[in-house]
N, C-alpha and C positions, 0 to 999 in steps of 0.2 A: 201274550199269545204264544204258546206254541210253537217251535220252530217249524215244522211239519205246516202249518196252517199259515204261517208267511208265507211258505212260498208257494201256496195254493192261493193264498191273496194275490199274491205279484200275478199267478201265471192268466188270473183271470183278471187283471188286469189291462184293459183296451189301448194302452198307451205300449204297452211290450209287444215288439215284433217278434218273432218267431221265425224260424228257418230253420235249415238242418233236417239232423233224423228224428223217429217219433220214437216216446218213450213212455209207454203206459199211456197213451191216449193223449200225450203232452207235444207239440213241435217245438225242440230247442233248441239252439248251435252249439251247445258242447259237446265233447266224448265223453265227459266224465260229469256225477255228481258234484264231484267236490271243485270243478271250476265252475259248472252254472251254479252252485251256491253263493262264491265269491261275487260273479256278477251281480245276480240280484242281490247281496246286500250291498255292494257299489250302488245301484239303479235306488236303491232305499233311503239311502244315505245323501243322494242327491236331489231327488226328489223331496224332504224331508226339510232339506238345506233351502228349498225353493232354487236350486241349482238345473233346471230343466234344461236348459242352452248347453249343460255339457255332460249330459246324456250321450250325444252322439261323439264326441270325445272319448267320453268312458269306454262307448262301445268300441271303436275304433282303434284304441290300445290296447284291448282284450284280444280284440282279433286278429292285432299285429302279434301279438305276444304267441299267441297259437300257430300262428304262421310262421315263425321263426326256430318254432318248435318243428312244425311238418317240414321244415325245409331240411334240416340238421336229420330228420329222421329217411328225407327222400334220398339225400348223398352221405352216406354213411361212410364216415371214416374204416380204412382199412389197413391191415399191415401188409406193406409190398418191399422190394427190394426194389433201387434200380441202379441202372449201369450207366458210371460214368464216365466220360472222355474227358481232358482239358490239358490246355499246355499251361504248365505253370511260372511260365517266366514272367515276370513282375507282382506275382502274389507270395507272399510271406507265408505259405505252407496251406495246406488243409482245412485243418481245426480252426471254427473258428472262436476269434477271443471278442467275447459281448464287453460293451462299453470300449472298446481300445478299435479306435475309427484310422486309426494313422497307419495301421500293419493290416492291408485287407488282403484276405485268406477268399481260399473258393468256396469254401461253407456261406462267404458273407454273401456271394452273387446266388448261389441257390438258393438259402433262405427267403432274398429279397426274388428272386421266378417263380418260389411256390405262391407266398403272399399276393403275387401280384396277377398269378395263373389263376387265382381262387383255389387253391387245392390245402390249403391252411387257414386259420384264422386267425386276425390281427394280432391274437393276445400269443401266437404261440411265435411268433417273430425274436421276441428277446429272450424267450425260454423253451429250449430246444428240447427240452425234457417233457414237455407237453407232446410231444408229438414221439414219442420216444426214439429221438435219432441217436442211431450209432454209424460212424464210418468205420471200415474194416480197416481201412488204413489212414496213418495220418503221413501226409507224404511233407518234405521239408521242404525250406525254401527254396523254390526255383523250379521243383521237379513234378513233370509230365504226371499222366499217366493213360493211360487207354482201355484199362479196365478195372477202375474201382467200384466198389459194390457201397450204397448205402441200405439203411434198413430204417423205415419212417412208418408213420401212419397218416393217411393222403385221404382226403377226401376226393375219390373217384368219379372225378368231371370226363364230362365227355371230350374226345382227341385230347387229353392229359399230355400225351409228351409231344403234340405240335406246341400246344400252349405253354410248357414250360418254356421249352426251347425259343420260343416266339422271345419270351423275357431276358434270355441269355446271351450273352454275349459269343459270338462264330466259334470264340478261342474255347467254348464251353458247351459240349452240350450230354443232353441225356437221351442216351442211344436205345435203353430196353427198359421194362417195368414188367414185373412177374409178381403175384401173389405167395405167400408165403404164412406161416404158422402164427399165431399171435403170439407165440416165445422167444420167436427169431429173431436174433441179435448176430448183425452182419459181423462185427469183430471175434465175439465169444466161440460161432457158430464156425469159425475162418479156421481148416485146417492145414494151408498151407499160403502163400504167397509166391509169384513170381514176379520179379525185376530184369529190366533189362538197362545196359549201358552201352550206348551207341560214344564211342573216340576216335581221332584220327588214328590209323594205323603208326604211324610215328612214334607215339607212345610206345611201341615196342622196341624200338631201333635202338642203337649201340648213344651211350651218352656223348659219346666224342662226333656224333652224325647230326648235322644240322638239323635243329628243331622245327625249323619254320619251311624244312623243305616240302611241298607239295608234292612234286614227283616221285617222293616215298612209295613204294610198295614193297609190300610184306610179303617175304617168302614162304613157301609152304613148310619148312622146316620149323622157321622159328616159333610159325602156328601151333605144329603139332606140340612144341617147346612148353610152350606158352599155356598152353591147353592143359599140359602134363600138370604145372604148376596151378592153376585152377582146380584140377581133378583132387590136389591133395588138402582141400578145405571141405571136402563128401566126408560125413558124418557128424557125430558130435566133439566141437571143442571147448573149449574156454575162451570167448571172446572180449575176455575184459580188458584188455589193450588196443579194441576195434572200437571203442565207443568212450562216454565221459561216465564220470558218476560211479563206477562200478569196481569192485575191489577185485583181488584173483581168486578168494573164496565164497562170492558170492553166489548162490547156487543158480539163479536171474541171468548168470554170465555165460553160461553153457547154451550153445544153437546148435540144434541139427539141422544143416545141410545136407538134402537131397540131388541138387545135381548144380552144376556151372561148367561152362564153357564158352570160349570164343570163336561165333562162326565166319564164316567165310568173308574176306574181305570186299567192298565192292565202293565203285567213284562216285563222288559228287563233290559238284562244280569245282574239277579237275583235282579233288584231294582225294585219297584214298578212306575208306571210314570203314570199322566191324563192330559187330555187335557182339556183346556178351550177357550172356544168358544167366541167374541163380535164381534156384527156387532151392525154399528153409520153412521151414515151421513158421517161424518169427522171426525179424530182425530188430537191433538195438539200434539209438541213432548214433549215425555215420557208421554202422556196420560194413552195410554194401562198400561203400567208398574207400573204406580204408582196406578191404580188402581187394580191391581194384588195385589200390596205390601200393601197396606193398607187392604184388606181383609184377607193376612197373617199376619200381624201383629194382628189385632181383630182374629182371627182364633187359635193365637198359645198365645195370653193372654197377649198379650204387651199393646192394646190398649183396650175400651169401642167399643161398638157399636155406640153408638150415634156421634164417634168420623166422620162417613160418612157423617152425616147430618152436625154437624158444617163445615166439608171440605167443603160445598157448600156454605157457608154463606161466608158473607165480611170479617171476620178475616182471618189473615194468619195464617197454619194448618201445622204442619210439617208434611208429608206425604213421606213414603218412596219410592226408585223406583226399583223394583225388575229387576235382570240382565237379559242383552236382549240378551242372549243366544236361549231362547226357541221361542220368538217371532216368528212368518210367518207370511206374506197376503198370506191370503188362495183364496182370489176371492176378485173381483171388480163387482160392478151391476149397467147396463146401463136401465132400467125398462123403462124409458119414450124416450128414443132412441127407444128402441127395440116397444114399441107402436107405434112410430111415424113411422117409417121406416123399423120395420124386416117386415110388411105384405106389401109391396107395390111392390111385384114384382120384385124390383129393387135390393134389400139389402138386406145382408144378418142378422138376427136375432146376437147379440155378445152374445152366449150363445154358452160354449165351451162342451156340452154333450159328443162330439165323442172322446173328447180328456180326460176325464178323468181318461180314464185306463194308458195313458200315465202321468199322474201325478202324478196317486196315486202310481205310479210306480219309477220316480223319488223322491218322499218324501222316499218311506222307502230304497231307495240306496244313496239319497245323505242329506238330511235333519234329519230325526228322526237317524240315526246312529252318525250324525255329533253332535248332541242335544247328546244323549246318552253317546257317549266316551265321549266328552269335560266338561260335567259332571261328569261324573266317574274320569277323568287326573285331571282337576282341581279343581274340586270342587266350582264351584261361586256360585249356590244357598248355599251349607253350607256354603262359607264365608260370602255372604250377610249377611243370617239370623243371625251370629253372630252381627251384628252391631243393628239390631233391639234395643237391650235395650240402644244404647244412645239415640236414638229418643225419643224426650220431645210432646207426644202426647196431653200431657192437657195445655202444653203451646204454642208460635208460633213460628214458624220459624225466623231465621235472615238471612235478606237479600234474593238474589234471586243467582240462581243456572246459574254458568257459563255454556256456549257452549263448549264443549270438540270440538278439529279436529275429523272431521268425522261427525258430528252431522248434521241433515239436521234440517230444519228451523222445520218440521214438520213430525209426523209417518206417514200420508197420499198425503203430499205436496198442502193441500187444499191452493189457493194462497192468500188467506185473511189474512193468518197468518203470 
């Protein structure tokens, strides 16, 4: 018989129910041909079988399968960026590393809020690249941040960022969610980075000056001093003796630096503490910190000045790298995204303005307190500083600095490095 003519059998069939829309004078429950075909030959094949009892079976798994179909079509994956907070003390950096359960990273507590918010699916949990995530930054072990950016494809549930957040942990949360280009790759797209280092003031004082003194404060002199010595890392150098891995002619080694400075001093629970500011292109890992450490070391009388200028030159420099306790990404900048695309009607500008009272709100609950105690309990910057004087500044370092567990390739995850 005829394909045509089966299923003009089947339809006049008294045993087939019908529902749905009409189709040439037909009531069926497909959208399409070619799944009410598959049905009825199921319904043939059963019937044929003397299988009647699981006719409604048959049916019932068709129309599960169509329905999982309309659901996936009702919430449509999208590509969004969003913004993230978290303090990173006790997670082993960023990035996270699939199959390695012992070093947990902040990537491992969002993947497991989006799966559990319904805004991903099962299968994309151990394969990140399903959902194409990128982080603009991969921050190292221990360190903050208050404004990282990722870039994912999220199935767009309703209240999306109560319900992640519901899944996260207080020390973590996600502050904004903006739609963005299906190209948009929050690292690639990242034309600049800022960091910030919150230290006691002490750090800058004379080596012969008690380390562990509280009642330190920092004069306004040695600020502006101090400040001098930051100002002269603006532009581009060579920073192959700020980071591991990298030789003096590697062309990967060269960062432009846009601005750094150290602001204004100010107390908590009775110690003095300032912040210091750089924003670069991109950094290397332990860029930031060794440049921190080498401005304290000339700062408190270990090194020369001129000891910054050889750092850029082709000899090896022993340079120290100040604890990454105090470290934050304070902001990531999309400048020529937000040209090309926040005016076109379409898209949204990735300038997180309305959110900043929710930030500056999580830093002083879950970061600068975190900064604060874990300096007061353990004390790393005065243990650092004790090490200063075996560093041989007028001579060069030996060999190159292994990767600790935890350590991501890079402070900004620029992928060149």
């Amino acid at each position: 018989m005829p394909r045509l003519l089966q299923i003009i059998h089947v339809l006049r069939s008294p045993r087939v129910v019908f529902e749905g829309s009409k189709v040439r004078g037909f009531v069926i429950p497909f959208k399409s041909w070619r799944s009410f075909y598959s049905s009825v030959e199921m319904k043939r094949t059963a019937e044929d079988n003397g299988a009647a009892g699981d006719l409604e079976h048959i049916e019932k798994k068709v129309k599960e399968d169509g329905d999982q179909s309309q659901e996936d079509k009702r919430i449509p994956k999208r590509k969004v960026a969003l913004l993230m907070a978290y303090s990173g003390k006790g997670y082993y950096g960023m990035q996270r590393n699939p199959g390695n359960d012992q070093f947990k990273t902040i990537e491992d507590e969002l993947v497991t809020a989006l799966l559990n918010a319904g805004c991903i699916p099962e299968n994309h949990k151990d394969d990140m690249k399903k959902m194409s995530f990128q982080r603009c930054a991969r921050t190292d072990k221990g360190v903050s941040a208050a404004g990282q950016v990722v870039s994912l494809k999220l199935w767009l549930i309703e209240d999306i960022l109560d319900k992640i957040n519901a899944e996260l942990p207080p020390h973590i949360r996600v502050l904004g969610l903006k739609r963005v280009t299906g190209g948009f790759n929050s690292k690639n797209n990242c034309d600049a980075r800022t960091y910030s280092y919150m230290l006691p003031t002490v750090a800058f004082s004379s080596k012969d000056h008690n380390q562990e003194d509280t009642a330190f404060r920092l004069e306004a002199s040695t600020l502006q001093w101090v400040n001098r010595l930051f100002a002269r890392y603006k532009g581009t150098h060579n920073f192959h003796n700020f980071t591991s891995q990298k030789g003096p002619r590697d062309p990967s080694a060269k960062r432009y630096i846009t601005h750094m400075s150290c602001g204004e001093p100010f107390v908590r629970q009775d110690a003095e503490f300032a912040v210091i500011t750089v924003r670069g292109q991109s950094f290397m890992m332990h860029q930031i910190r060794k440049m921190i450490g080498l401005v304290i070391a000339v700062a408190k009388g270990y090194a020369s000045e001129d000891v910054m200028e050889r750092s850029w030159g082709e000899e090896k420099v022993d340079v120290p790298k100040a604890p990454g306790l105090g470290l934050v990404l304070e902001r990531v900048h999309f400048d020529r995204y937000n040209k090309r695309f926040g005016s076109d009607g379409l898209h949204e500008r990735l300038e997180w303005n309305e959110e900043e009272e929710a930030i500056s709100a999580f830093k002083e609950s879950h970061i600068y307190p975190t900064i604060v105690e874990t300096e007061r309990d353990e004390k790393s910057m005065v243990s650092w500083m004790a090490t200063l004087d075996i560093h041989d500044f007028e001579g060069t370092a030996m060999g190159k600095q292994d990767r600790k567990p935890g350590e991501q390739d890079d402070d900004d995850g620029n992928g060149s490095d």
